[in-house]
C-alpha atoms as one frame of an Amber mdcrd trajectory, in Angstrom:
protein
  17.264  21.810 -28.638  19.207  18.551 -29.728  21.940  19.342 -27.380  19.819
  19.840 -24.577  17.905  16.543 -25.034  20.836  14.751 -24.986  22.429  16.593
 -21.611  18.542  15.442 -20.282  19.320  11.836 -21.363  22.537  11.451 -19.688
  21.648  13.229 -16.637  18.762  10.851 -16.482  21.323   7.881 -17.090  23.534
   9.382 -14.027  20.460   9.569 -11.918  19.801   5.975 -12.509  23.315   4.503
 -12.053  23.422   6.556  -8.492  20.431   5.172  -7.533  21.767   1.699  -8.423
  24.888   2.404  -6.411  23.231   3.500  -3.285  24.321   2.109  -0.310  22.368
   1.594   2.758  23.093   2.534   5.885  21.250   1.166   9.233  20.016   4.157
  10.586  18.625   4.287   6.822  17.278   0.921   6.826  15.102   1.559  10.249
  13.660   4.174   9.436  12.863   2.877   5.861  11.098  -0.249   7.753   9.658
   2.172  10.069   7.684   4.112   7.367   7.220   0.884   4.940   6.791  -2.579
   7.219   3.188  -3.945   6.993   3.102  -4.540  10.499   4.096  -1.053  11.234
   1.411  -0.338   9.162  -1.035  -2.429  11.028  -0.859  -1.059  13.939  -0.987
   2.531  12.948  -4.496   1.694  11.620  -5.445  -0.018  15.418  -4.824   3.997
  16.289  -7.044   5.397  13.701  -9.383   3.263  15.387  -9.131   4.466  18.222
  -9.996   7.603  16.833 -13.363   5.861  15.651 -13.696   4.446  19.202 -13.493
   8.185  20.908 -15.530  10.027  18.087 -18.209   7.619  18.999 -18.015   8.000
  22.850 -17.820  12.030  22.744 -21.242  11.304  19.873 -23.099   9.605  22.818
 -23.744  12.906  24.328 -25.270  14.677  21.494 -28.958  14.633  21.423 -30.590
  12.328  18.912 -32.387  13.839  16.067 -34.901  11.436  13.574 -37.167  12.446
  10.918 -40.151  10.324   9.292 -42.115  10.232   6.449 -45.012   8.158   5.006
 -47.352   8.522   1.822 -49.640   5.414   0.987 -53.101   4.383  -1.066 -55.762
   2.971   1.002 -59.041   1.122  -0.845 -61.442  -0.899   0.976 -62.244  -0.364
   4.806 -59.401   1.667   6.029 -58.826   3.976   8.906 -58.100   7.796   7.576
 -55.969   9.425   9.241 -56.966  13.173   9.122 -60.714  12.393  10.765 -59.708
   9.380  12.673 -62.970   7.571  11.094 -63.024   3.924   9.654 -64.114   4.448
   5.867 -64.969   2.383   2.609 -63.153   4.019   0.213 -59.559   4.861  -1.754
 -57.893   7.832  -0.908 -54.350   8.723  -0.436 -52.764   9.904   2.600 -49.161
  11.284   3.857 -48.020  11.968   6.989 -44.667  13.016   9.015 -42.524  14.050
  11.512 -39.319  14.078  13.672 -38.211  13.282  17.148 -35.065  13.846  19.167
 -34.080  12.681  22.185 -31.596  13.521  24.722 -29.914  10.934  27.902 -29.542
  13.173  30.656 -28.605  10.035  32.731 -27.442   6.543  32.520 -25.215   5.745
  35.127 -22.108   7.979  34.013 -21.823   5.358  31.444 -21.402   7.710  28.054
 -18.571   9.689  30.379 -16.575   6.778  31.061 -17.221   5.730  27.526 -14.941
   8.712  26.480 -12.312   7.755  29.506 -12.114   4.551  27.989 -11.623   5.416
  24.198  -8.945   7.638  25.531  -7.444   5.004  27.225  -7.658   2.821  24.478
  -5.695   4.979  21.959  -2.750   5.118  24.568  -2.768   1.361  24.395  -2.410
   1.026  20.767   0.106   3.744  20.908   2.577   2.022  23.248   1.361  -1.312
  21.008   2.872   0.229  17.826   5.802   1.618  19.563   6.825  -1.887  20.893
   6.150  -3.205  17.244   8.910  -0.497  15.939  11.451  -1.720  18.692  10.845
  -5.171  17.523  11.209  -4.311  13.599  14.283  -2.013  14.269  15.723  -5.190
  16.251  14.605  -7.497  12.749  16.297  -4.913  10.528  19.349  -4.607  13.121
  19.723  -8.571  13.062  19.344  -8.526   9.704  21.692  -5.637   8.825  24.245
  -6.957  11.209  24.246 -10.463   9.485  24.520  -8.982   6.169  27.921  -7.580
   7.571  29.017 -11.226   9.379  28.675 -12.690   5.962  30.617 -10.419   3.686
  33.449 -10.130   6.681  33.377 -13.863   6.597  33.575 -14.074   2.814  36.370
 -11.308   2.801  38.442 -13.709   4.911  37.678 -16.752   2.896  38.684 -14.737
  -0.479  41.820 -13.142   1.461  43.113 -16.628   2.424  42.573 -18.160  -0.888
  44.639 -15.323  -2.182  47.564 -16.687  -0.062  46.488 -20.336  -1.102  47.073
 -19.208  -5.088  50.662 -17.834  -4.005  51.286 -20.738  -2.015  50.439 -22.987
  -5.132  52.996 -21.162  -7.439  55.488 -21.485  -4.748  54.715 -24.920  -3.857
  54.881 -26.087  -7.834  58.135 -24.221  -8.034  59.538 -25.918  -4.727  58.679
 -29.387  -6.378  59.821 -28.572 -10.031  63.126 -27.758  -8.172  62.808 -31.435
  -5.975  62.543 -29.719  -2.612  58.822 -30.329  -1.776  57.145 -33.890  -3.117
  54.414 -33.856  -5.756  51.583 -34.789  -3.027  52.324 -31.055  -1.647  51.235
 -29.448  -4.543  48.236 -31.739  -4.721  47.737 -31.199  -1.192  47.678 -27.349
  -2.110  45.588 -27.652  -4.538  42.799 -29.936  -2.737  43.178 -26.770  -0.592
  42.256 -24.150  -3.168  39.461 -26.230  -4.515  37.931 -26.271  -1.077  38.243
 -22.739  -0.517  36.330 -21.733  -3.526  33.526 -24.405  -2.659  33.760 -21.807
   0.550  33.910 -18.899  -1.445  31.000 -19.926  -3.298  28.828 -20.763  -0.532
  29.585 -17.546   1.614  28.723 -15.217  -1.335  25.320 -17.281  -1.461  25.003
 -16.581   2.206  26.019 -12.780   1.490  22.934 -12.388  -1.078  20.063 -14.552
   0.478  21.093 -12.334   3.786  20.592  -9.118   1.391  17.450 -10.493  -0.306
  15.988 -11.127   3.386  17.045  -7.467   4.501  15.328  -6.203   1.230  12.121
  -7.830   1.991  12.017  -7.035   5.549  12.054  -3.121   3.955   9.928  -3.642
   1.070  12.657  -3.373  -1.157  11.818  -5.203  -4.434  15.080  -3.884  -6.140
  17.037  -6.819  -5.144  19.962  -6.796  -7.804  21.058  -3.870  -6.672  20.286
  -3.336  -3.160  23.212  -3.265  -1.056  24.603  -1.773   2.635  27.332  -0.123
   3.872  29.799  -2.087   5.358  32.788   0.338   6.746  32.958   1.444   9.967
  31.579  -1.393  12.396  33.746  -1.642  15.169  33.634  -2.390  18.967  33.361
   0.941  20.247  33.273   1.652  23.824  29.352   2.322  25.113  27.999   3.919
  27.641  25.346   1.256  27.984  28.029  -1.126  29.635  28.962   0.808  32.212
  25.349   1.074  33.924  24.268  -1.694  36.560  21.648  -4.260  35.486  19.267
  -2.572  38.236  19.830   0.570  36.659  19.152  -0.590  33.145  15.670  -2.653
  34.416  14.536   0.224  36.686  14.457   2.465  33.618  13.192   0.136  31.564
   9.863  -0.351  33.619   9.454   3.417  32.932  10.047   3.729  29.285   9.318
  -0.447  27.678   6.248  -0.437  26.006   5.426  -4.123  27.186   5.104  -2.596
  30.847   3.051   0.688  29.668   0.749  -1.950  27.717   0.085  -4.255  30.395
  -0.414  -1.167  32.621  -2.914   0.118  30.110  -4.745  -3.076  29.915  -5.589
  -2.980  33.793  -6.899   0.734  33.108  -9.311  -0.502  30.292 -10.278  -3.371
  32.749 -10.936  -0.803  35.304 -13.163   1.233  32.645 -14.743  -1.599  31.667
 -15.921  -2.957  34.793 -16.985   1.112  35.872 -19.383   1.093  32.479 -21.146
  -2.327  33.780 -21.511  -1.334  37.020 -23.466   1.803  35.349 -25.828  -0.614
  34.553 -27.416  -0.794  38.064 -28.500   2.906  37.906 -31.700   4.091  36.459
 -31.951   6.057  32.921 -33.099   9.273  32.739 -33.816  10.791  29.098 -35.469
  13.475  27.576 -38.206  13.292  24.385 -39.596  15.613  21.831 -41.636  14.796
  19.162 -44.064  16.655  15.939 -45.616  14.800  13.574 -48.359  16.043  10.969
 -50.340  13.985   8.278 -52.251  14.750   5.086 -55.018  13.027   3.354 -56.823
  14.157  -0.081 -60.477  13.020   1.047 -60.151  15.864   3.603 -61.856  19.255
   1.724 -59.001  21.205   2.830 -56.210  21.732   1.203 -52.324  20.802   1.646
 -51.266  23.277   3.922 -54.274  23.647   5.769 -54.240  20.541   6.599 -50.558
  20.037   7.601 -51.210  23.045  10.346 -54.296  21.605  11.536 -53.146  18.056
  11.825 -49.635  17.938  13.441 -48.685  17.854  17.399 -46.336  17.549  19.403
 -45.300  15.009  22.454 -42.571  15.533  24.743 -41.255  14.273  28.373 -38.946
  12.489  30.582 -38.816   8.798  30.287 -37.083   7.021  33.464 -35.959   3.333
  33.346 -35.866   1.477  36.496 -33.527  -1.926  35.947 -35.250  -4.002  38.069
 -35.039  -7.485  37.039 -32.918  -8.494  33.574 -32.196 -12.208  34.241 -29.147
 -11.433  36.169 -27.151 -10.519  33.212 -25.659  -7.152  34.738 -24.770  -8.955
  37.553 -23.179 -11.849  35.752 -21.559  -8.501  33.486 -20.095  -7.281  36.216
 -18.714 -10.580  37.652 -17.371 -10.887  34.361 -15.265  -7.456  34.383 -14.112
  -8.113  37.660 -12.484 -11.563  36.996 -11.317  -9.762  33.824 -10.082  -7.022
  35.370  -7.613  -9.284  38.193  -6.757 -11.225  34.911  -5.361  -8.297  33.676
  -3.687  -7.111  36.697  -1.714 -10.996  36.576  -0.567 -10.217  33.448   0.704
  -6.666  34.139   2.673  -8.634  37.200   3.450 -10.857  34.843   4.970  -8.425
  32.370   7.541  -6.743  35.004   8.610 -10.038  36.125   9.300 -10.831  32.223
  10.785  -7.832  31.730  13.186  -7.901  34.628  14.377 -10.814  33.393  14.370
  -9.883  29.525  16.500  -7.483  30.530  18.652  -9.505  32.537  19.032 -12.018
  30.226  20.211  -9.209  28.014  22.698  -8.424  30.265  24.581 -11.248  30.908
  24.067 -12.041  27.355  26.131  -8.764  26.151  28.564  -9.599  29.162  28.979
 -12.753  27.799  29.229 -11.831  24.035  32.087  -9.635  25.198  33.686 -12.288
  26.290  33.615 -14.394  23.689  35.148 -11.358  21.459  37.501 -10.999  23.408
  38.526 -14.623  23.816  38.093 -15.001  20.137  40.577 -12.024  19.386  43.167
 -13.806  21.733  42.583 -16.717  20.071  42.961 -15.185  16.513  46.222 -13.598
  17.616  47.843 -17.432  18.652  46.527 -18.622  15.699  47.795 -16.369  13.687
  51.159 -16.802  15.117  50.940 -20.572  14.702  49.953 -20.020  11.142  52.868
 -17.869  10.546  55.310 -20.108  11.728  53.485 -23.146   9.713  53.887 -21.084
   6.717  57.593 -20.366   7.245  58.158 -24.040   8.001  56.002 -24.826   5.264
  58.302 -22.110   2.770  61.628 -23.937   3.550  60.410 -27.478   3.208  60.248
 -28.260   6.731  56.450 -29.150   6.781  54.215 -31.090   4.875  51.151 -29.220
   2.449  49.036 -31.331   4.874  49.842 -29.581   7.784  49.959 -26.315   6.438
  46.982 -26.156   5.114  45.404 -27.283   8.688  47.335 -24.727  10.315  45.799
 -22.205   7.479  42.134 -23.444   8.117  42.357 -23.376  11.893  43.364 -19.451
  11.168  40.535 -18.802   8.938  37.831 -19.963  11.081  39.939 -18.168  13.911
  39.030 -15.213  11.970  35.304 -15.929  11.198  34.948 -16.742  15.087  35.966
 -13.186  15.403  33.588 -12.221  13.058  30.880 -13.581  14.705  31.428 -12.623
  18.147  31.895  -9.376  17.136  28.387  -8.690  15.263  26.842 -10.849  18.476
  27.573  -8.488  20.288  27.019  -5.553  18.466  23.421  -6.737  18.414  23.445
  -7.555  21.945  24.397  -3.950  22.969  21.281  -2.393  20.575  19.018  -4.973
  22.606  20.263  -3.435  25.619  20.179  -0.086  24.653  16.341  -0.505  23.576
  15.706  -1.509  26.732  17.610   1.657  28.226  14.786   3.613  26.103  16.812
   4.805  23.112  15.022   5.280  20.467  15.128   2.585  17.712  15.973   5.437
  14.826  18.889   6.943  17.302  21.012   3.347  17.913  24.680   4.321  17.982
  27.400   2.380  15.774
């Protein structure tokens, strides 16, 4: 039993340290925020809502149903209610009853109650879709800077490598009267730089982690962490379709668009219901009530039988005047409704050029990487020769170690260009209509 308690206990301790070295990927990390975000969260609730919103519509046509019941102690002059006579006395008397009721017309009002509940659930649909695209973007911004940071801080820590080498070298060279004293202190100035840089990007690497942890509700910040292999410029199908191509299919698939479009629907509803308003009412009635009183001789249920009735009917209501207010109503809902149709005009036109913005944007980002990587190769080049110069004594610390920085941030440019457009190519491919959880790296 001992040695089973203790293969429990280290198990458990195994368990732990895995979950402490867990990685994240960023398919991982979207659909974590997917499930987890608070505003993900908030707008699932607008659709249970809209459940609320439809039960009540389809309720409207179910007949209403109310019961009644009163028991009271008259003294004095009162009016009894089993003989229908004033009398001077106390006695005690119930009565009871229910009615229902039933609209058999109001102007199709209830029905296009329903339409419009219905409608109103697609809207909050297509709202929390378009709030997932826009978290899976966060988390993809956030992921992808997580990854710019640590690149940049490999480079800084890779370079400062070479910059210890270069100080052994360097103090040899001058211990041996090649190179003068001010090289090695040049060198050095160098390497105390670089680890103000080192410092400061490993900063950068965890408040970028911490910000990607609370974006997923991740309180576990010590030991949350991403993977960070595998990120390359990989060629996409996305950047081989036209612009027109990309915004065409985006009108069909964007939630902004489907919104908008939903909007002038509920508008449309809306304006339907008031204008149901004009129409007359037509409901039906039934009612039975009974009473009871104890200065009546008979007894309970003698009296219930004998006392009760019924009432029923059709009750029509006429609008005839109502100080203009369905008028004004419907005035109302129409203004609303060519409100509503601006803004759906309004959304196309924003998403054409979201989407063309996009466009250029990833053209341009493409650019840059590619510029930057032709830029990293001279530099790298010129820092090579520097170096070699620098080796044999025929350059100065000073102007090695300039040559040196002008290759580092050569390399961070790279860095940067690259995750730009990275991100650039997910905005485009949201637009495209791939799904947020399905984003290809």
């Amino acid at each position: 039993m001992k040695k089973l308690g203790i293969l429990f206990f280290f198990l458990f301790i195994g368990l732990q340290i895995n979950a402490q070295n867990k990685k994240w990927t960023l398919r991982e990390c979207v659909v974590h925020a997917l499930e987890n975000n608070i505003s993900v969260r908030q707008s699932a609730l607008d659709i249970e809502l809209a459940d609320i919103e439809k039960s009540d519509a389809n309720a409207n046509f179910l007949p209403t149903l109310n019961g009644s019941a009163n028991l009271s102690k008259s003294t004095g002059l009162s009016f009894n209610p089993t003989t229908g006579n004033a009398e001077t006395t106390t006695f005690l008397s119930a009565s009871g009853g229910f009615s229902a009721g039933y609209t058999i017309f109001d102007g199709l009002r209830n029905f296009r109650q329903v339409q419009r509940a219905e409608l109103s659930k697609l809207a909050s649909q297509y709202r929390l879709s378009k709030m997932q695209d826009d978290i899976s973007l966060f988390v993809a911004n956030g992921y992808l800077q997580v990854l710019l940071n640590k690149a940049n801080l490999e480079v800084i820590q890779s370079q400062n490598a070479v910059t210890l080498e270069q100080i052994n070298r360097t103090n040899n060279l001058v211990d041996a009267g090649v190179l003068p004293r001010g090289d090695l202190l040049e060198i050095r100035a160098t390497d105390a730089s670089e680890k103000q840089r080192i410092a400061v990007a490993e900063n950068a690497v965890k408040i970028s982690l911490i910000s990607l942890a609370q974006l997923l509700l991740i309180q576990d910040y010590e030991n949350f962490d991403i993977v960070d292999e595998g990120y390359t410029i990989i060629e996409n199908e996305i950047t081989q379709k036209s612009v027109s191509e990309i915004i065409e299919v985006a009108k069909e698939n964007r939630s902004e668009v489907k919104i908008a479009e939903k909007n002038v629907e509920l508008a449309q509803k809306d304006l339907q219901i008031t204008r149901g308003a004009y129409y007359p009412t037509l409901s039906a009635f039934f009612g039975y009530d009974t009473r009871y009183s104890d200065t009546d001789p008979l007894d309970l249920t003698d009296q219930l039988y004998l006392n009760d009735g019924i009432n029923y009917g059709l009750r029509l209501n006429v609008p005839i005047l109502n100080g203009f207010s369905v008028r004004n109503n419907v005035k109302r809902n129409k203004i609303n409704l060519v409100r509503n149709e601006y803004q759906l005009e309004q959304a196309k036109l924003d998403l054409e050029s979201n989407v063309y913005q996009a466009y250029v944007d990833a053209q341009g980002a493409l650019k840059s990487f590619e510029a930057a990587e032709a830029a990293l190769e001279s530099q790298e080049l010129a820092y090579q020769y520097a170096k070699d110069r620098y080796d044999v004594g025929l350059t100065n610390a000073f102007d090695f170690s300039q040559s040196k920085l002008r290759y580092d941030n050569a390399k961070i440019e790279v860095n940067r260009s690259k995750y730009d457009y990275i991100f650039k190519i997910k905005v485009l491919e949201l637009y495209f209509g791939v799904p947020a959880t399905e984003l290809k790296f």
